[in-house]
ChimeraX commands (.cxc) that place a marker at each C-alpha (Angstrom):
marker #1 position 1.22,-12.66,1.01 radius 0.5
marker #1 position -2.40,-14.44,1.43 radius 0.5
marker #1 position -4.30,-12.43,4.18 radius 0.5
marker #1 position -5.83,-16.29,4.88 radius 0.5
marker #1 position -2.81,-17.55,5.83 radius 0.5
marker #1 position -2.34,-16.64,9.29 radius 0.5
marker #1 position 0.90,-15.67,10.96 radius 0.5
marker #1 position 2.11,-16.34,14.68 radius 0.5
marker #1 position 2.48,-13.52,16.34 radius 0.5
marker #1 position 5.91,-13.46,18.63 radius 0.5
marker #1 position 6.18,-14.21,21.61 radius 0.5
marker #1 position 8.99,-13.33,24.00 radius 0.5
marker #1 position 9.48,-14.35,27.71 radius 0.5
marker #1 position 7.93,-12.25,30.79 radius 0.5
marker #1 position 11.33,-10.99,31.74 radius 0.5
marker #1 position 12.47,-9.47,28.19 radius 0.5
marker #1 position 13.77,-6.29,28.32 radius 0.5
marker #1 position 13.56,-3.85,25.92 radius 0.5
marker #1 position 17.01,-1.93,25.68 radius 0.5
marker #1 position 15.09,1.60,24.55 radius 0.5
marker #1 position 16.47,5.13,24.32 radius 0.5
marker #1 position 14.16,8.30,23.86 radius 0.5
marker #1 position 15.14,10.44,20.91 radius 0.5
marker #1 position 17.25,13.92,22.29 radius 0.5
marker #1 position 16.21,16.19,19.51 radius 0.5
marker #1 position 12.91,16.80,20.97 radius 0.5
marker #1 position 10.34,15.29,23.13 radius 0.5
marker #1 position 9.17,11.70,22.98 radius 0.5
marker #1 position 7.28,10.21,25.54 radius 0.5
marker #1 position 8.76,6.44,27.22 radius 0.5
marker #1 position 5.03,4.65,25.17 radius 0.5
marker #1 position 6.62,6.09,21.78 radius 0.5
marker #1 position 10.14,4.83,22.16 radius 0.5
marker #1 position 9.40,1.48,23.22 radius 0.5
marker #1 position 6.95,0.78,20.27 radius 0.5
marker #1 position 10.05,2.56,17.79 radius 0.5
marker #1 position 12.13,0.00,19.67 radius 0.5
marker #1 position 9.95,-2.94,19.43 radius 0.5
marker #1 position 8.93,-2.31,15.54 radius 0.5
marker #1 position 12.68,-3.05,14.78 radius 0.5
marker #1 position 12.70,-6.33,15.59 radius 0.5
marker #1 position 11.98,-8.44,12.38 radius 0.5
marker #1 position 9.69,-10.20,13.91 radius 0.5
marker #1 position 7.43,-7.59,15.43 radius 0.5
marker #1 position 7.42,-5.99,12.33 radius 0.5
marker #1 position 6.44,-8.28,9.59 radius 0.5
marker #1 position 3.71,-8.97,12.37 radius 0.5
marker #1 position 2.03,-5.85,12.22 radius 0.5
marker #1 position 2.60,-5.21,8.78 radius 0.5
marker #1 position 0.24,-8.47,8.49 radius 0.5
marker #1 position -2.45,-7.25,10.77 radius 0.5
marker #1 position -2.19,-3.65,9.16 radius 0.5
marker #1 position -2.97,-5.38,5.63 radius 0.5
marker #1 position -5.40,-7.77,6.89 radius 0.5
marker #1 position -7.75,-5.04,8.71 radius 0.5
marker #1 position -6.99,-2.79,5.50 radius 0.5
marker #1 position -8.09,-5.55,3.45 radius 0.5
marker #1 position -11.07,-6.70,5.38 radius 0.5
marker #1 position -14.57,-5.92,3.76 radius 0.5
marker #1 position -16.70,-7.40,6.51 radius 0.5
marker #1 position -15.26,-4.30,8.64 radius 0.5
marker #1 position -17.17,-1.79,6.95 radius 0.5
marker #1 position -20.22,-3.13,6.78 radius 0.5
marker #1 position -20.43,-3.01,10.31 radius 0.5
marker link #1:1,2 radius 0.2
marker link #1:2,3 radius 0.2
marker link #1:3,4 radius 0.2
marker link #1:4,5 radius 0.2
marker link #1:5,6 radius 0.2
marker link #1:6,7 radius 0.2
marker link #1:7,8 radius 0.2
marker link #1:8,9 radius 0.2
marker link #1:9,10 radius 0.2
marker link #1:10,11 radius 0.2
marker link #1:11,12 radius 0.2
marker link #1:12,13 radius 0.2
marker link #1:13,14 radius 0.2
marker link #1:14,15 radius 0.2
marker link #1:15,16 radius 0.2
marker link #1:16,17 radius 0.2
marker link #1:17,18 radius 0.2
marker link #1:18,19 radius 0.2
marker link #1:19,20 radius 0.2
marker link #1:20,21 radius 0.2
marker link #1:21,22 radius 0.2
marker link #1:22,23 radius 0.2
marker link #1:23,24 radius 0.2
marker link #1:24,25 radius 0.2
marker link #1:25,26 radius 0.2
marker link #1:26,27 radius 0.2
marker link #1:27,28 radius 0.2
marker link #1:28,29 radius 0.2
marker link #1:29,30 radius 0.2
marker link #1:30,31 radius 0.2
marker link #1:31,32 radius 0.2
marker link #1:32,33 radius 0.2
marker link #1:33,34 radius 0.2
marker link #1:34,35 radius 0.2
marker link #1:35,36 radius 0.2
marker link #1:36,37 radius 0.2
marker link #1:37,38 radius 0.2
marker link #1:38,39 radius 0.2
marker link #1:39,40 radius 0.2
marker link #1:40,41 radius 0.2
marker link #1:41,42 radius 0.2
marker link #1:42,43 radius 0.2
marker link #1:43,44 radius 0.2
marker link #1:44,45 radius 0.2
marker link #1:45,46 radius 0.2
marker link #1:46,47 radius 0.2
marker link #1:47,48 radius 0.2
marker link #1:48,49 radius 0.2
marker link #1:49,50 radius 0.2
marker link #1:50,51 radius 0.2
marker link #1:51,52 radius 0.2
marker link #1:52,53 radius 0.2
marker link #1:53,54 radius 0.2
marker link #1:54,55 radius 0.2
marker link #1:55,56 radius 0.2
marker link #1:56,57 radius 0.2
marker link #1:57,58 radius 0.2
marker link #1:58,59 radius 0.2
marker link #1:59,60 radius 0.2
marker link #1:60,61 radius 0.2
marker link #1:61,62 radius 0.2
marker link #1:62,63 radius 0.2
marker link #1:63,64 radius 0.2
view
């Protein structure tokens, strides 16, 4: 994947709901279980993967 080419982020409608259960084998907080939730959508994912890479990537970051 280029790091030039940008992707389109997702979007989804103001009344999505995410369906999201917490995890019973120990604490997880309502934040943490929605973002688990969210990252397995295709979508979502492949998203941030892309910005992950691209901010990895980026040399005009640490010259700041």
């Amino acid at each position: 994947m280029k790091l030039r080419e940008i992707l389109k982020s997702p979007v989804f409608p103001a009344s999505h709901k995410w369906g999201f259960r917490k995890r019973t084998d120990g604490y997880e907080s309502d934040v943490t279980a929605l973002v688990r939730r969210m990252l397995e959508d295709e979508a979502i994912h492949e998203d941030q993967r892309w910005a992950w890479e691209r901010w990895r990537n980026d040399e005009g970051a640490l010259r700041k």
